[in-house]
N, C-alpha and C positions, 0 to 999 in steps of 0.2 A: 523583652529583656530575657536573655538566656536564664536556663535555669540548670539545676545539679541534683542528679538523687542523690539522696543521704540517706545512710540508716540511724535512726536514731531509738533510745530506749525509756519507755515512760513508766512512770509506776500507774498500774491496775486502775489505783482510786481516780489519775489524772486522765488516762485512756475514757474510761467509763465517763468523765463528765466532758471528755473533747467529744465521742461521740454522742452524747446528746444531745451536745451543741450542732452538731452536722445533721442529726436525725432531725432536731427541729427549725432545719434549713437556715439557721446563722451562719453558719458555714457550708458552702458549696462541697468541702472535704476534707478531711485530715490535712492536706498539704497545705490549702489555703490558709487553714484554720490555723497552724502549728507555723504560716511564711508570716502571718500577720500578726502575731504574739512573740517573735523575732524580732520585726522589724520595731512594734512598738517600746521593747524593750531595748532593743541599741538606740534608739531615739531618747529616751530618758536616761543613758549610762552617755549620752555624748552632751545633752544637755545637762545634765547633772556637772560634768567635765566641766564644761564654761565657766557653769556657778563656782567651783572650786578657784578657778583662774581667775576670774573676776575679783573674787572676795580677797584675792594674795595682794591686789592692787592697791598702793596708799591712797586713800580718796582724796586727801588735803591734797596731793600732789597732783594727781588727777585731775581737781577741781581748779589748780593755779594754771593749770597747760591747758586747760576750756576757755578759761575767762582772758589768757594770755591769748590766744587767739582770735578773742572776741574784741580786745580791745585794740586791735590794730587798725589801719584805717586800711579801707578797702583797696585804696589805690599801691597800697601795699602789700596785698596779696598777692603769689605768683599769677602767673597765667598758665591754665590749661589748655 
C-alpha cells in the first residue's frame, strides 16, 4: 500500500508513552505505532456511523418488508 509522510504534533505526556510503547517492541515505530491508532480509530468512527443509521430505521416497518419476503412462495422469487 503506498504510503505519505505527514508531520504531525503530540503532546509530551502522549510522545513519552508512544515511545515506550516502541522501546518495549509493541510497536516496530512511531509510524506504525501512530498508522495503527488511525486506522483503529476511523474503524469505530465508521462503525459507530452504521449504528446511528441503523437506529434512524422504523424496525415495525423493517420487520413487515423481512416477513413480506419471506412469505412469498419461492417460485415467485425473481431469478438471478
Amino acid at each position: 500500500m503506498a504510503t505519505a509522510k505527514i508531520a504531525i504534533t503530540l503532546e509530551k505526556g502522549i510522545l513519552q508513552r508512544l515511545d515506550l510503547l516502541v522501546k518495549s517492541h509493541v510497536f516496530p515505530n512511531r509510524s506504525k505505532a501512530i498508522q495503527e491508532a488511525v486506522k483503529e480509530k476511523l474503524g469505530k468512527l465508521e462503525h459507530n456511523r452504521l449504528e446511528i443509521e441503523c437506529s434512524k430505521l422504523n424496525q415495525k416497518f423493517e420487520q413487515a418488508l423481512a416477513d413480506e419476503g419471506l412469505s412469498m412462495e419461492i417460485d415467485e422469487w425473481p431469478e438471478y
